[in-house]
C-alpha positions in Angstrom: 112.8 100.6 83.2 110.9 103.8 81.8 110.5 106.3 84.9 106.5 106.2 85.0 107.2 102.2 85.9 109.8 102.8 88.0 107.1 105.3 90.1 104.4 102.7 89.5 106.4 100.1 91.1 107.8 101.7 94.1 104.3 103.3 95.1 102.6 99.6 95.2 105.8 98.5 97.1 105.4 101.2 99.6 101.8 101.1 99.8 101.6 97.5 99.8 104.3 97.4 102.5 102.1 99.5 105.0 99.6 97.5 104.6 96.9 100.6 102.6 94.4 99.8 100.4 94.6 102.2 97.1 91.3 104.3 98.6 93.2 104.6 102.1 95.6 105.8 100.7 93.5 108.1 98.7 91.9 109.5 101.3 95.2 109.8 103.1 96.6 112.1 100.0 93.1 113.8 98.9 93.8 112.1 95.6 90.8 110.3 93.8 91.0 106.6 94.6 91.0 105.3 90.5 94.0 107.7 89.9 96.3 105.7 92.1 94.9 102.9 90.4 96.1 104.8 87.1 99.8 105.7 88.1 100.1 102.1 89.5 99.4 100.8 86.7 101.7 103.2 85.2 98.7 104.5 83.0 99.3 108.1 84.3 101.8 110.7 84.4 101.5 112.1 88.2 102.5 115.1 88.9 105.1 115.9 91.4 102.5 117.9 93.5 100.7 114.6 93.4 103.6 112.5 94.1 104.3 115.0 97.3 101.3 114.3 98.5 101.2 110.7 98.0 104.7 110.6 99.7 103.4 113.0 102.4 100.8 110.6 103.5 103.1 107.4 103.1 105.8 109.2 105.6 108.4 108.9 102.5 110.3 111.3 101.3 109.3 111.8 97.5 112.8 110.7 96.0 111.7 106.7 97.1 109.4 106.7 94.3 112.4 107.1 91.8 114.6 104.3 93.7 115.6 101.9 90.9 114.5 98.4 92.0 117.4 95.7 93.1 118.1 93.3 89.9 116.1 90.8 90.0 113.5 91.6 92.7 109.8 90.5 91.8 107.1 93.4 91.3 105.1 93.6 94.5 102.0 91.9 94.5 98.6 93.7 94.8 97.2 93.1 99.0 94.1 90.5 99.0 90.9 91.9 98.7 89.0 92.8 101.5 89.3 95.8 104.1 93.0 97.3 105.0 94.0 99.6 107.6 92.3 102.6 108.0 
């Protein structure tokens, strides 16, 4: 696993776990909601000021996003639609 899908992963894991939408989270991180969207979907390369923030307003410590997934663990699934936790 390439390191942008490792990052990809691990933030929907995280995020998903907390229960935050992708534009709570945004708002959270002062990070435009679509470019979550974009490193989720391992589409970008984030930045590690971005990933800072991103981990700042997750309460993680940045290195979690590099945490190499247990063998054979499913990719998290995206929350249901509708309104998360503000």
């Amino acid at each position: 696993m390439k390191g942008r899908e490792r990052i990809a992963r691990n933030l929907r894991r995280i995020r998903t776990d907390q229960g935050l939408s992708q534009e709570s989270l945004a708002v959270d991180a002062d990070v435009d909601r679509s470019y979550i969207s974009g490193i989720e979907n391992a589409g970008f390369n984030a930045t590690i000021d971005i990933l800072d923030r991103l981990a700042a307003a997750l309460g993680v410590d940045v290195a979690e996003f590099l945490m190499k997934p247990k063998a054979g663990s499913a990719a998290p699934k995206p929350l249901s639609p509708g309104r998360k936790r503000t």
